[in-house]
N, C-alpha and C positions, 0 to 999 in steps of 0.2 A: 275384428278390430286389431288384431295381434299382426292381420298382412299387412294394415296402412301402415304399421308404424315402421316393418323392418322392410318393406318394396320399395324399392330408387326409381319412381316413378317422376316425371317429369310433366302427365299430360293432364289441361287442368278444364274441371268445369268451372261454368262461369267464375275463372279466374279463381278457384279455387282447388286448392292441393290435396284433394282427400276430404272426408268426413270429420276429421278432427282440425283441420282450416277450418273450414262453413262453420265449427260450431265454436272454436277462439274468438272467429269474428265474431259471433255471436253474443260472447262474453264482453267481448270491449265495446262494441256498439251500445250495447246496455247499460256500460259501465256499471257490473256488478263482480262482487269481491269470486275470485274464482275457487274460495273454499267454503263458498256460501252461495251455492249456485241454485235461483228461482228454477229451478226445473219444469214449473207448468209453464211457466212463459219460453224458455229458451225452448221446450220441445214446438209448441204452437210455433214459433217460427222459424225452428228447424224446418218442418213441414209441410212451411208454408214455401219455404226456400224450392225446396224436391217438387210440390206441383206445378211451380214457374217452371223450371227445368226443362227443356226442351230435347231431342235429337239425342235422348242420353245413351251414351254408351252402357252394353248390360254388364261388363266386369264393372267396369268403376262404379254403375248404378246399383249394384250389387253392394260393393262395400257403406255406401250412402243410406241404404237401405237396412241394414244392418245395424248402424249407427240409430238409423230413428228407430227400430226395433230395441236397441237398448234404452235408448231416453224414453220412451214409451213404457218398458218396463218397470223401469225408475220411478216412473211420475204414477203408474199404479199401486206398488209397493208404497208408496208415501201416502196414500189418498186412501190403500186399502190395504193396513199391513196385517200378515199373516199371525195365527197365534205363535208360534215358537220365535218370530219377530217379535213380539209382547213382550215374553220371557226375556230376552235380551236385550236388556238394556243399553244405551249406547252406540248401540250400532246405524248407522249412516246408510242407507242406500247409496249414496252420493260417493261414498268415499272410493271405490276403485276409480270410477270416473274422474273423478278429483287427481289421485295421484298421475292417470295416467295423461291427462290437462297438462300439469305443473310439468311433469317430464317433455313435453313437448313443448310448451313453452319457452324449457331452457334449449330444446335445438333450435327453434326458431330464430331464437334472439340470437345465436350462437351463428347460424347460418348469415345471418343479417352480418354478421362483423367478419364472415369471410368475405362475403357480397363486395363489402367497400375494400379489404384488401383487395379483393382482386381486380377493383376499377383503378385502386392505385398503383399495382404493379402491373399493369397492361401500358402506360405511357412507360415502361423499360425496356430497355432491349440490350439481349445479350449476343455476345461473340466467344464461341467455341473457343477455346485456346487450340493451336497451329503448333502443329511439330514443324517446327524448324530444322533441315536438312542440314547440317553445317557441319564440314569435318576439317579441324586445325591443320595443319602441315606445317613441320617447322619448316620455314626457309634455308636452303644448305646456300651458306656462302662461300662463294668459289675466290679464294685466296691464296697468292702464290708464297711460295716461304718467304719472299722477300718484303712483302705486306705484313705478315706475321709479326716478323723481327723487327719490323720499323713501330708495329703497335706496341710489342712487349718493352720495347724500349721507351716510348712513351711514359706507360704505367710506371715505371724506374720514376724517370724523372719526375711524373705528377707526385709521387709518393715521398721521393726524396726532398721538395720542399715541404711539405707536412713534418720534416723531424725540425723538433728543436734543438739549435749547436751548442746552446750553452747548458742543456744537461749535464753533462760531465764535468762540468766545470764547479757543478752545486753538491757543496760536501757536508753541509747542513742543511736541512731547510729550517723547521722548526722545532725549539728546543724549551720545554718550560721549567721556567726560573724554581728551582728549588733552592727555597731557603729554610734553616733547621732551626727550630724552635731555640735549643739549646745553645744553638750557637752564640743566636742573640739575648739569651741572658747573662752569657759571660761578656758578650759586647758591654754591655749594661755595667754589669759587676766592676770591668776594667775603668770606665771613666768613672765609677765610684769610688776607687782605694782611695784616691789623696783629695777627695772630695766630698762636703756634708750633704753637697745637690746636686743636681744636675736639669737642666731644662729637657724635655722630652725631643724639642726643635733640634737643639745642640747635638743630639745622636741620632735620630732618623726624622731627616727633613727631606720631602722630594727633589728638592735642591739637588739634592749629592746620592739618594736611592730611589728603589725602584718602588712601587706602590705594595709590592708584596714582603717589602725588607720592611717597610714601614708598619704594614701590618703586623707583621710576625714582631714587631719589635715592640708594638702596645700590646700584644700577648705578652711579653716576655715581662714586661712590666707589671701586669696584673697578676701570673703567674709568680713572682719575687714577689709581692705584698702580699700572696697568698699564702707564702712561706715565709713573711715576716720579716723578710730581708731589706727588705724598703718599702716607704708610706708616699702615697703621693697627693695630692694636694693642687687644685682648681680653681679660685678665687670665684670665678665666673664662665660662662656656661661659654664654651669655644674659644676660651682663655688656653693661655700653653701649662701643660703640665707639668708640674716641679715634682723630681722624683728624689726625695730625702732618703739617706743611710740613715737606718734605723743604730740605737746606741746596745751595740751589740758586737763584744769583742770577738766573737765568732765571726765576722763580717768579710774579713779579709781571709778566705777561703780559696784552697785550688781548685780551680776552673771543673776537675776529675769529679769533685766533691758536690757540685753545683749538680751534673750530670747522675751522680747517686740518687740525689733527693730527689732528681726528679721522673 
């Protein structure tokens, strides 16, 4: 039983692969469970298989015969078990036959799924990859000086429109507006001396500065109320801001002074 399973045998009795073929068929023909295998019945037509048999070859009839010699044994052992088989409980005649069923089984079905790979990759057909003989050569161009000098001359010119002429003439490009915190609170301060208010409009309107003077200039005014210096006052919400001198003879302060505190 040990040569069927591991001989790359190819040649088949009635259409059958060995003794353990004849005896799977056996098993699905009957539809019975394959770890519960009637043994008196699958031998009776094991054997009934072998004396149909005709023109048999004696290796392969050999391994055939072998095989009914085990199931034959099998089926006495169950019908007539020995006493130290008594003593031991559990034990299966059936079971190496069993495993080595189930083992075969899984190559069958396994073979069966190369089977159809290989009907579906027979409609392929491949192509060798070709060395390709190919060797570059630069091309030498034959150019007299006077070719040369008329291309280099070219290149000048194509290159020379690519500059731009009024670079040198750009002594800025861009410059960002810094304006000083402090400077706009003395801004502030100055239209304060001889005045109890001032509108916010009246000293930084975009009218007359720039969006960063007018910023720095509602700092500077938050920054003075922060220090008490002046109160300001909104009626309504996007109304102009009225920035009041606070009553504080300290008020009228040098510009230096302003710069300390802050």
């Amino acid at each position: 039983m040990e040569s069927v399973l591991s001989k790359a045998c190819t040649i088949k009795i009635q259409n059958f692969e060995g003794p353990f073929d004849l005896l799977f068929h056996l098993i699905e023909k009957n539809q019975v469970n394959i770890y519960d295998i009637p043994i008196n019945e699958i031998t009776d037509q094991y054997m009934e298989y072998l004396f149909a048999m005709q023109e048999l070859d004696l290796e392969i009839a050999s391994e055939f015969l072998v095989m009914a010699a085990t199931l034959l044994h099998i089926k006495s052992r169950m019908l007539l078990p020995d006493k130290k088989e008594k003593q031991e409980e559990g034990i299966d005649p059936r079971e190496e036959l069993i495993l080595k069923l189930v083992e075969y089984k899984k190559y069958k079905e396994f073979s069966g799924v190369l089977k159809e790979r290989e009907k579906e990759w027979e409609k392929v057909f491949y192509k060798l990859p070709e060395i390709i003989d190919f060797k570059w050569e630069e091309p030498i161009l034959d150019l007299s000086a006077e070719e040369l000098k008329n291309t280099y001359v070219g290149i000048l010119k194509r290159n020379e429109k690519k500059i731009n002429r009024n670079t040198g003439k750009m002594t800025t490009i861009i410059q960002h507006e810094k304006v000083s915190l402090k400077s706009k609170m003395r801004e502030v301060v100055r239209n304060l001396l001889n005045k109890a208010f001032v509108r916010f409009s009246d000293i930084f309107s975009l009218k007359h500065k720039s969006r960063t003077e007018v910023i720095t200039g509602f700092m500077a005014i938050l920054e003075l109320s922060k220090m008490k210096k002046v109160s300001l006052e909104q009626k309504h919400q996007f109304d102009d801001i009225i920035v009041h001198k606070t009553h504080d003879d300290s008020f009228d302060i040098e510009e230096d002074k302003i710069a300390a505190e802050n």
